[in-house]
mmCIF file of the C-alpha atoms, coordinates in Angstrom:
data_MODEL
# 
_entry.id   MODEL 
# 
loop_
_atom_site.group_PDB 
_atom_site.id 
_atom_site.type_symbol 
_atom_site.label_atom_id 
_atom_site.label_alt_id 
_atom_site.label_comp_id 
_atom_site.label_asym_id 
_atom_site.label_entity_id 
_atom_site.label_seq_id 
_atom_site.pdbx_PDB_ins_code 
_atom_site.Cartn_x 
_atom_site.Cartn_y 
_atom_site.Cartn_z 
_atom_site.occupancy 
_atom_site.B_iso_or_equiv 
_atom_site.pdbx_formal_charge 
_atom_site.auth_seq_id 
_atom_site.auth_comp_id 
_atom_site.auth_asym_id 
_atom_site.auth_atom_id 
_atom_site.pdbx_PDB_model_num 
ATOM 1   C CA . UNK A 1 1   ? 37.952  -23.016 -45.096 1.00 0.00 ? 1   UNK A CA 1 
ATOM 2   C CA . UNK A 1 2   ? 34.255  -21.755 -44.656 1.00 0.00 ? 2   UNK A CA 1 
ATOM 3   C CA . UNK A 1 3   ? 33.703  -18.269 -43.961 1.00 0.00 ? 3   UNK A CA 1 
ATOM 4   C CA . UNK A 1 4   ? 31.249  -17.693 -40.841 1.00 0.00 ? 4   UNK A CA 1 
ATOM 5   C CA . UNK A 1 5   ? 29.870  -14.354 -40.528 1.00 0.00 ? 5   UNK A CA 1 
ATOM 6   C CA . UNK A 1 6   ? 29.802  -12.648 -36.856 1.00 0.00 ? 6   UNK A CA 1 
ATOM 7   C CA . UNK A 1 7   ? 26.731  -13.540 -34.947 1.00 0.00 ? 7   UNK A CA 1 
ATOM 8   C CA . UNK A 1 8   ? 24.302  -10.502 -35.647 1.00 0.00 ? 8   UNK A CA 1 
ATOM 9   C CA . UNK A 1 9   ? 24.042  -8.001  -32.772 1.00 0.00 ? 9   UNK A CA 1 
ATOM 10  C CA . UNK A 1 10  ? 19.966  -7.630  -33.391 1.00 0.00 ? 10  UNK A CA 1 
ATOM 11  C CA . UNK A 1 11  ? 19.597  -11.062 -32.760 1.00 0.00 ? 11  UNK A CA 1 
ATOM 12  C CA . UNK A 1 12  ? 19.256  -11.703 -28.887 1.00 0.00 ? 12  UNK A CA 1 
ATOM 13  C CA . UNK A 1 13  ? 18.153  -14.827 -27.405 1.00 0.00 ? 13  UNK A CA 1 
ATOM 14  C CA . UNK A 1 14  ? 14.605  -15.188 -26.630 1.00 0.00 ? 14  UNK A CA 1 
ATOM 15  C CA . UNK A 1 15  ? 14.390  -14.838 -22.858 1.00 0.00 ? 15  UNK A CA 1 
ATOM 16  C CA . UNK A 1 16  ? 16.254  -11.459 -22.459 1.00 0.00 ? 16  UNK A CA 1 
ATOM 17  C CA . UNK A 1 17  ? 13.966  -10.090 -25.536 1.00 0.00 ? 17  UNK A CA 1 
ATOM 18  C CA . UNK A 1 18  ? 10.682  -11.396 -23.813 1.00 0.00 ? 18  UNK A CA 1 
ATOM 19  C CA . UNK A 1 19  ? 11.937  -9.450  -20.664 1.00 0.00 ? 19  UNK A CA 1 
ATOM 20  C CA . UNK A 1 20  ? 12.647  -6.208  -22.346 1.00 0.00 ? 20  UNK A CA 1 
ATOM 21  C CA . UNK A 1 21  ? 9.198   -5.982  -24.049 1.00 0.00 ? 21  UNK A CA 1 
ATOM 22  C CA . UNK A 1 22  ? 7.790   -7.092  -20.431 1.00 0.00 ? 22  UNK A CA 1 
ATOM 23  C CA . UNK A 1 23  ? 9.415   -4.006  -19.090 1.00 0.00 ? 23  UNK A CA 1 
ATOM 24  C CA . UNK A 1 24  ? 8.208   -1.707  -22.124 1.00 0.00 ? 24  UNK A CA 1 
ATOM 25  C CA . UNK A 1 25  ? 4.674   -3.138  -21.065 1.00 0.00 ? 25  UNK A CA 1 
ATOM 26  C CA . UNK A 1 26  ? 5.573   -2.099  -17.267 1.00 0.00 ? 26  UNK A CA 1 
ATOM 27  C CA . UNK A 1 27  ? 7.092   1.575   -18.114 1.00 0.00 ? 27  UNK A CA 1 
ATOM 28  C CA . UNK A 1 28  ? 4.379   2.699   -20.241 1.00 0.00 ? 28  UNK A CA 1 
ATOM 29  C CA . UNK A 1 29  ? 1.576   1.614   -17.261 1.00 0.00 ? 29  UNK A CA 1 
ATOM 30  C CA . UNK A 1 30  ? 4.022   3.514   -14.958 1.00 0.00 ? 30  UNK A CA 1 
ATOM 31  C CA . UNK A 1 31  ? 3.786   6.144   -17.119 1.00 0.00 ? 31  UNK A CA 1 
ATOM 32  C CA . UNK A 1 32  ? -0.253  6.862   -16.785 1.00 0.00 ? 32  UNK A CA 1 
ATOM 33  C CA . UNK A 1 33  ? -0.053  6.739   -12.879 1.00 0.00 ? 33  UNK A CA 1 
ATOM 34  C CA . UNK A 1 34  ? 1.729   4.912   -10.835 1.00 0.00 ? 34  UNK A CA 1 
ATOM 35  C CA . UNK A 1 35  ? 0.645   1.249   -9.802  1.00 0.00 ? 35  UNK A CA 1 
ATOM 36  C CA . UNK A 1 36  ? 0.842   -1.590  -7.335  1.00 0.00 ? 36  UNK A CA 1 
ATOM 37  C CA . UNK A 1 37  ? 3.267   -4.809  -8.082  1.00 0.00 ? 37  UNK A CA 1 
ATOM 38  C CA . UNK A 1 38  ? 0.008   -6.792  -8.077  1.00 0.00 ? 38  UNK A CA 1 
ATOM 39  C CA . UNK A 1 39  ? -1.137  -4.563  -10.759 1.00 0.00 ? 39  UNK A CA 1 
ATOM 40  C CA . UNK A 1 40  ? 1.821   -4.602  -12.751 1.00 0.00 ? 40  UNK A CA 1 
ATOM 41  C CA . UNK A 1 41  ? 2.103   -8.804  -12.092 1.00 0.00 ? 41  UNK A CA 1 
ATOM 42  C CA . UNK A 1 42  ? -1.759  -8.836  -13.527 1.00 0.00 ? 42  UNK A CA 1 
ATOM 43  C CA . UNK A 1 43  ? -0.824  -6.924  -16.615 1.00 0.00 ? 43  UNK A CA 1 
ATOM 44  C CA . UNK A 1 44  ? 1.389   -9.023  -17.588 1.00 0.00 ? 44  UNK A CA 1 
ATOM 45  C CA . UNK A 1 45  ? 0.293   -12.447 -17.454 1.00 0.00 ? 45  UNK A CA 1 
ATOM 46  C CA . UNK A 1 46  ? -2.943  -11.166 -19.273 1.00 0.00 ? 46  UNK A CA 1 
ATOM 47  C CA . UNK A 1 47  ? -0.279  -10.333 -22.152 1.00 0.00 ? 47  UNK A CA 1 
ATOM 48  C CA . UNK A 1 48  ? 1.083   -14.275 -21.552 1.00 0.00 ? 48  UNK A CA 1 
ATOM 49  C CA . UNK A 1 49  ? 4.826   -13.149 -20.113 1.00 0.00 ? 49  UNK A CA 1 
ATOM 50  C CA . UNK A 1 50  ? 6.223   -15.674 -18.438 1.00 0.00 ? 50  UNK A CA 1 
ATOM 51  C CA . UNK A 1 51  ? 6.056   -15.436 -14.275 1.00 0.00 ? 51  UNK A CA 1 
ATOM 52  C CA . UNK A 1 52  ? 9.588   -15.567 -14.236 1.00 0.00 ? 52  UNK A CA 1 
ATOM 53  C CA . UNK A 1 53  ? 10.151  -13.321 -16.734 1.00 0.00 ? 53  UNK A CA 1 
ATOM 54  C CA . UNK A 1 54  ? 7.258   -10.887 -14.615 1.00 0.00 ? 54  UNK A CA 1 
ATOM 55  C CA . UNK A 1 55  ? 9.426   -11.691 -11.385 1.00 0.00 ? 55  UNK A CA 1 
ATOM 56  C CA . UNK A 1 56  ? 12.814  -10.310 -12.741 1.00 0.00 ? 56  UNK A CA 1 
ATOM 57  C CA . UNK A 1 57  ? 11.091  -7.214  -14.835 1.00 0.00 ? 57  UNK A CA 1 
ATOM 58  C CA . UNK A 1 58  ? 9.545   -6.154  -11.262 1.00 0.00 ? 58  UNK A CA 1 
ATOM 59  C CA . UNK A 1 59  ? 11.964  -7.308  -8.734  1.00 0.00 ? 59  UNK A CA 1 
ATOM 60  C CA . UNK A 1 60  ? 14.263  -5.020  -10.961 1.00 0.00 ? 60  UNK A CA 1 
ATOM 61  C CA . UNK A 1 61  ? 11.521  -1.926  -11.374 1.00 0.00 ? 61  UNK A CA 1 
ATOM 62  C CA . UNK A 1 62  ? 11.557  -2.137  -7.603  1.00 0.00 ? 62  UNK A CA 1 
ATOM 63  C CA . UNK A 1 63  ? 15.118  -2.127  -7.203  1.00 0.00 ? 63  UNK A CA 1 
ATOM 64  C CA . UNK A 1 64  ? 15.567  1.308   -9.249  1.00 0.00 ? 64  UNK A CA 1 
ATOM 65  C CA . UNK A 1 65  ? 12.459  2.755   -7.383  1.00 0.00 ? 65  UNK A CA 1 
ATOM 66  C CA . UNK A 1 66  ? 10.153  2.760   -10.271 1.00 0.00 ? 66  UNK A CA 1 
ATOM 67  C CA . UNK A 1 67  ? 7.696   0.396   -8.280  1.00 0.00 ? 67  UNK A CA 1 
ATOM 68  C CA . UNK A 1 68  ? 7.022   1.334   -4.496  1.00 0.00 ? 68  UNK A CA 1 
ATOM 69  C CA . UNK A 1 69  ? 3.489   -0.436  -3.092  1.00 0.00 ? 69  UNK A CA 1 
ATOM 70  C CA . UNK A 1 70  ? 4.133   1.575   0.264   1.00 0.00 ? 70  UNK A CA 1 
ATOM 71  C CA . UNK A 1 71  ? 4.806   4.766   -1.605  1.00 0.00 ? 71  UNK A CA 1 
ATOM 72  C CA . UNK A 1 72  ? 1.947   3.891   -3.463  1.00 0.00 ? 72  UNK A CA 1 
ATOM 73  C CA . UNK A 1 73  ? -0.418  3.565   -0.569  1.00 0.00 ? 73  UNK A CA 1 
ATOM 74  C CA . UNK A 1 74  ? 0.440   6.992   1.358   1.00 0.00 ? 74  UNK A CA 1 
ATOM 75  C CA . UNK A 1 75  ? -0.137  9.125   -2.613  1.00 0.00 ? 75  UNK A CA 1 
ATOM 76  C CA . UNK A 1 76  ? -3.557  6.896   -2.728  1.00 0.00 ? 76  UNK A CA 1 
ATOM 77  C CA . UNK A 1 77  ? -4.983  7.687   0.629   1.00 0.00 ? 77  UNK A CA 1 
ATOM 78  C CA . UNK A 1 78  ? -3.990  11.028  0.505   1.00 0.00 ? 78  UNK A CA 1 
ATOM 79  C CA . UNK A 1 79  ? -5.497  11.409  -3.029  1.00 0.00 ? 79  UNK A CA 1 
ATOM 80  C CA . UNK A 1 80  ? -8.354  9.694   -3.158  1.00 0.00 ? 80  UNK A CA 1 
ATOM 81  C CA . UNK A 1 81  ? -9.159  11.551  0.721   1.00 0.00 ? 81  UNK A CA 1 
ATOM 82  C CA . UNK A 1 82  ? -8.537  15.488  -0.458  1.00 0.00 ? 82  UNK A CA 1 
ATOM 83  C CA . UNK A 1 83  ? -10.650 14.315  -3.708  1.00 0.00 ? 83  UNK A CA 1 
ATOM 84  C CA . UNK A 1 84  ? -13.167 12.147  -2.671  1.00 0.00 ? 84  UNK A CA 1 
ATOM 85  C CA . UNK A 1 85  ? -13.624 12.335  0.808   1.00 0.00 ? 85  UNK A CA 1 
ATOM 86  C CA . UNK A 1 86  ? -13.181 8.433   1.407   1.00 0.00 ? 86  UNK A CA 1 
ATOM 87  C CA . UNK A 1 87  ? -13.069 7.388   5.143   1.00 0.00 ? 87  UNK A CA 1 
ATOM 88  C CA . UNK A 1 88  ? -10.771 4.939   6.151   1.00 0.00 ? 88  UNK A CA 1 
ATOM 89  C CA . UNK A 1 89  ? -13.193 1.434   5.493   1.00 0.00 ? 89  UNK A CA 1 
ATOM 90  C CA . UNK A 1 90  ? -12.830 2.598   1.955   1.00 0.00 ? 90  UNK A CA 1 
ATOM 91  C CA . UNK A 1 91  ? -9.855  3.361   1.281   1.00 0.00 ? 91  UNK A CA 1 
ATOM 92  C CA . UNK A 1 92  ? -8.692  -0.128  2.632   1.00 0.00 ? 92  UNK A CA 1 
ATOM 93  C CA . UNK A 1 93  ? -10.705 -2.162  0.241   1.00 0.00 ? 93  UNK A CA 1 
ATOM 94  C CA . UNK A 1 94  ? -9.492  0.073   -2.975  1.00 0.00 ? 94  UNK A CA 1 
ATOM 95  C CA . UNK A 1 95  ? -6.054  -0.697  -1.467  1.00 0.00 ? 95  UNK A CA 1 
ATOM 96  C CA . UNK A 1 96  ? -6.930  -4.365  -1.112  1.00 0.00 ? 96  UNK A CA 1 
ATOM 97  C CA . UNK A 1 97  ? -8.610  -4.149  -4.717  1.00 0.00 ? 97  UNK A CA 1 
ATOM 98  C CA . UNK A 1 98  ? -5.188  -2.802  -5.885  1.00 0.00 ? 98  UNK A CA 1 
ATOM 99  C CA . UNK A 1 99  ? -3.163  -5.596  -4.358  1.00 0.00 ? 99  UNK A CA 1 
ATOM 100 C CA . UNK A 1 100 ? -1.375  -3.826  -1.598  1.00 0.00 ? 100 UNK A CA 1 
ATOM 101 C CA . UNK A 1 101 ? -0.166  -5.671  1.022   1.00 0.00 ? 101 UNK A CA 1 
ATOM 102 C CA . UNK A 1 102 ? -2.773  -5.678  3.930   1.00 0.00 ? 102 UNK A CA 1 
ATOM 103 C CA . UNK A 1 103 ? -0.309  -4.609  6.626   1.00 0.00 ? 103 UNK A CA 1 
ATOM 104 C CA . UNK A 1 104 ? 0.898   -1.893  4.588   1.00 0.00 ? 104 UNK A CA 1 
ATOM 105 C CA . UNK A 1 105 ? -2.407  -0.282  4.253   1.00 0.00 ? 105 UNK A CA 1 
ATOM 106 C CA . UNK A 1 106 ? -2.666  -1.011  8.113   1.00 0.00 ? 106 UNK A CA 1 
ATOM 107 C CA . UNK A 1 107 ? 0.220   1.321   8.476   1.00 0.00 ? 107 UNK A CA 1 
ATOM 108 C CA . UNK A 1 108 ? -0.783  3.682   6.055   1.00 0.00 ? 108 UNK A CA 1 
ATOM 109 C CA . UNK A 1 109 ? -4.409  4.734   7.345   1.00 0.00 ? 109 UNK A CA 1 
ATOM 110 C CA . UNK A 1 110 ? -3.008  4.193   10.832  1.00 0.00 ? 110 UNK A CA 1 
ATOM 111 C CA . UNK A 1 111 ? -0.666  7.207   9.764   1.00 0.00 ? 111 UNK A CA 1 
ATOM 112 C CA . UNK A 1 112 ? -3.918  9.164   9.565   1.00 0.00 ? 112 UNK A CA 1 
ATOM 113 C CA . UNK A 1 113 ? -4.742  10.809  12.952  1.00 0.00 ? 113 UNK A CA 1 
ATOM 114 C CA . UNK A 1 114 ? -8.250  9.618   13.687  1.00 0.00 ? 114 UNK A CA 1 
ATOM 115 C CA . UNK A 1 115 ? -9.014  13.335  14.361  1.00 0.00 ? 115 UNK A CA 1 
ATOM 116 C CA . UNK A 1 116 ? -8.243  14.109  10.574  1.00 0.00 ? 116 UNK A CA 1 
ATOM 117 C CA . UNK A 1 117 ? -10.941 11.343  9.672   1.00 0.00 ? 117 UNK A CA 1 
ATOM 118 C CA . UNK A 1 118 ? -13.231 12.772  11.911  1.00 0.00 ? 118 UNK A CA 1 
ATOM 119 C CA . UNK A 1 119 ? -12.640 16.978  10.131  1.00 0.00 ? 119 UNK A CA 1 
ATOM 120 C CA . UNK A 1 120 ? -13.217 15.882  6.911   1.00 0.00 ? 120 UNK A CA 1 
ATOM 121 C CA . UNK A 1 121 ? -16.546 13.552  7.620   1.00 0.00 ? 121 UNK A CA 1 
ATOM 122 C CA . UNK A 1 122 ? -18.034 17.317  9.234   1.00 0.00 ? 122 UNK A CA 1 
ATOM 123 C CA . UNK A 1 123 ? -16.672 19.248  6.207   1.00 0.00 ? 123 UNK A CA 1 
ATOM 124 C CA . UNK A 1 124 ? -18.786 16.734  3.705   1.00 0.00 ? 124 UNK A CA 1 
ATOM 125 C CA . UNK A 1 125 ? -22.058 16.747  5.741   1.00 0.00 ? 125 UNK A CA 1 
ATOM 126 C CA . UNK A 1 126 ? -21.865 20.509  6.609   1.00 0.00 ? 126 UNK A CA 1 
ATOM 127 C CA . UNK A 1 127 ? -21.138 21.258  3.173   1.00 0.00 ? 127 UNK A CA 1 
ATOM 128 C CA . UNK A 1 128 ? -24.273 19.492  2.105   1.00 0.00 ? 128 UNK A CA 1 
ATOM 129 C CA . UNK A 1 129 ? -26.393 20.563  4.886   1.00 0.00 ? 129 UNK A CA 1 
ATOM 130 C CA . UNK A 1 130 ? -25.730 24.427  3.279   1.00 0.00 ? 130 UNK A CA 1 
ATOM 131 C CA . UNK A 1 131 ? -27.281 23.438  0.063   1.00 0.00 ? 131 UNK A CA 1 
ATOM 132 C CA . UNK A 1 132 ? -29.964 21.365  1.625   1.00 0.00 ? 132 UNK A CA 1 
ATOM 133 C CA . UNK A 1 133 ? -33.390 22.407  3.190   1.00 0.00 ? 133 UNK A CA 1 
ATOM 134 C CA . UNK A 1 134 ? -33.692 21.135  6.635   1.00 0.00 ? 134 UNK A CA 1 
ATOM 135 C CA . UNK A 1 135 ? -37.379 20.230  6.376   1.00 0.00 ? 135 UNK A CA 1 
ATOM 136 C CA . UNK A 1 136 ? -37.436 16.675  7.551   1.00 0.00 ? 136 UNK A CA 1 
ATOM 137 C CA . UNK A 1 137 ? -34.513 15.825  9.836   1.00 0.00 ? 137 UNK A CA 1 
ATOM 138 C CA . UNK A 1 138 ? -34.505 12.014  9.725   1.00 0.00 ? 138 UNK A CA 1 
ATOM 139 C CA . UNK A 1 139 ? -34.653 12.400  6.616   1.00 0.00 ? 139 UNK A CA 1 
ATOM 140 C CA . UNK A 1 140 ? -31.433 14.705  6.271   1.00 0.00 ? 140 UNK A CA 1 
ATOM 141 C CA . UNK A 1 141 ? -30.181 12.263  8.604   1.00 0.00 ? 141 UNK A CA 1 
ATOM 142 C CA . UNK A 1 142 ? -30.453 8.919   7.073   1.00 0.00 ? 142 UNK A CA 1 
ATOM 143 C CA . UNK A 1 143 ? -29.395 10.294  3.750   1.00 0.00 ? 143 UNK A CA 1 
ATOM 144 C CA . UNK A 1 144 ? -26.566 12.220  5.189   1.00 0.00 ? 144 UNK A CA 1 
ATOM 145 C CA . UNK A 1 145 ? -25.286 9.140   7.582   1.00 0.00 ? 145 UNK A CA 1 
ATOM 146 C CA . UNK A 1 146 ? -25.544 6.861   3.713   1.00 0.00 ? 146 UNK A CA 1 
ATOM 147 C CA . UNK A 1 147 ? -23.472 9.275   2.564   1.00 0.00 ? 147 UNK A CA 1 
ATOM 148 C CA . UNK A 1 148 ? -20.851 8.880   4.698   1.00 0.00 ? 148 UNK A CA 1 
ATOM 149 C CA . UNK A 1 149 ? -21.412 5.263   4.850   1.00 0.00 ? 149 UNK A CA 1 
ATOM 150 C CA . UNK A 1 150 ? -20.946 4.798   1.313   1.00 0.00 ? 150 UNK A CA 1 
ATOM 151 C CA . UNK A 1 151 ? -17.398 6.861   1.493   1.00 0.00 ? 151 UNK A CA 1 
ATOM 152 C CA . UNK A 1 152 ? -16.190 4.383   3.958   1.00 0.00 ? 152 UNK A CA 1 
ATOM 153 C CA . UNK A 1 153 ? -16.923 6.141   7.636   1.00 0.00 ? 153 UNK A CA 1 
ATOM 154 C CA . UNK A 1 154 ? -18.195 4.107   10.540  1.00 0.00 ? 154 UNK A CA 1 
ATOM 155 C CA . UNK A 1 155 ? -22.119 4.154   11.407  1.00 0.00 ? 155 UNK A CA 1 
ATOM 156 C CA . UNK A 1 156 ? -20.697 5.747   14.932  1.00 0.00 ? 156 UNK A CA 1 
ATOM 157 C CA . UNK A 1 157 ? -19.187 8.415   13.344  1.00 0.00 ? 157 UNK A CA 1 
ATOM 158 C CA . UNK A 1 158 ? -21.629 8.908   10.728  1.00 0.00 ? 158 UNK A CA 1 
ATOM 159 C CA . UNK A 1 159 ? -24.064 9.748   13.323  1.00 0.00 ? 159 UNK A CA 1 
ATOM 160 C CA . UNK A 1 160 ? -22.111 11.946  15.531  1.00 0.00 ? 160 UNK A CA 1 
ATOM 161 C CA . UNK A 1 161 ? -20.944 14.394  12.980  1.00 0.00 ? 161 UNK A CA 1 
ATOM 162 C CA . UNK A 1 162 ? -24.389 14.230  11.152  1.00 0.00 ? 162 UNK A CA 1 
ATOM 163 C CA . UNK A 1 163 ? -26.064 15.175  14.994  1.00 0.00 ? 163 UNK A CA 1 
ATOM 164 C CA . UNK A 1 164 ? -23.731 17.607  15.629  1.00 0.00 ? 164 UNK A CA 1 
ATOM 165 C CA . UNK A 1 165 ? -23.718 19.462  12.301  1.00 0.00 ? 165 UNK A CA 1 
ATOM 166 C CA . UNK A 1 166 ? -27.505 19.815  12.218  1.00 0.00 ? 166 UNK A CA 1 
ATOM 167 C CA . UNK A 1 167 ? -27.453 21.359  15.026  1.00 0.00 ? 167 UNK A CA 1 
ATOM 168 C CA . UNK A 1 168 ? -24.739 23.802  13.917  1.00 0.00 ? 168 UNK A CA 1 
ATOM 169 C CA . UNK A 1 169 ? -26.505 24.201  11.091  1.00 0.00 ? 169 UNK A CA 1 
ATOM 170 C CA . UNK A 1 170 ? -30.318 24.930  12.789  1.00 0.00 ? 170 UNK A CA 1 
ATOM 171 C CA . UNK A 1 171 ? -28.616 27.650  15.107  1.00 0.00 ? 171 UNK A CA 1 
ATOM 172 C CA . UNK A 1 172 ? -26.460 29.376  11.820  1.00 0.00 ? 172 UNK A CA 1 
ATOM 173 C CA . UNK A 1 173 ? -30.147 29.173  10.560  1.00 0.00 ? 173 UNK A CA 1 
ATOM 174 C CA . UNK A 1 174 ? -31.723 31.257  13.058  1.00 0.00 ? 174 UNK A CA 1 
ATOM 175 C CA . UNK A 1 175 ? -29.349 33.748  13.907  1.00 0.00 ? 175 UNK A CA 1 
# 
């Protein structure tokens, strides 16, 4: 009779162990700030995981409510627009950059009342118009209307509230 010891409990089959460490990977990225599935998906096939290994680590991160791309996409625009300003055009393509799904982000900056977009383009030009001199207007202008255009705001926009403000600003200025 040979003696055969009990199959050691530290010894799992490859596949479930690959999967564990993929989710390790997954938790500690979750753990800096949250992230899209795209993002997750990228992080691990730069490590060499498996897709299907990725699928069933995410699929199940989803499932618990660890990974949320629409949950995502409302803390991101309402982040990155009480931080940073960003108009809508920009805040699409970081979504896009991200991986978000593009009818998600449809829904998300639709969410935004186009009156809200509008507030917050007037607070960022008449907060720089206090700390600016008003000596050449087209120049204030042009700079002010990049300024906007660079934090995602339509050249329509950028014009109307950069108008309007300077002349809020040139009558605050004289009275």
């Amino acid at each position: 009779m040979t003696f055969c010891p009990p199959p050691s409990t530290s010894e799992k089959p490859a596949e479930p162990k690959r999967e564990e460490q993929a989710r390790d990977v997954c938790l500690r990225l979750l753990t800096v700030r949250a992230r899209t599935r795209s993002e997750l998906e990228a992080q691990l096939t730069k490590r060499g995981y498996p897709d299907d290994v990725s699928a069933r680590v995410l699929d199940r991160l989803v499932e618990v409510g660890l990974l949320d791309d629409v949950a995502f996409a409302e803390e991101w625009v309402r982040s990155r627009r009480a931080n940073s300003g960003k108009g809508k055009r920009a805040l699409a393509t970081e979504l896009r950059t991200k991986g978000v799904d593009p009818d998600v982000i449809a829904e998300t900056l639709d969410g935004v009342d186009a009156g809200e977009w509008r507030v917050q383009a007037e607070e960022l030009v008449a907060a720089k118009l206090r700390r600016d001199k008003l000596d050449d207007e087209v120049k204030v202008t042009r700079r002010l209307v990049g300024m906007l255009a660079r934090r995602g705001y339509s050249q329509g926009m950028a014009f109307d509230v950069v108008r309007t403000q300077l002349a809020q600003e040139r009558e605050r200025r004289t009275v």
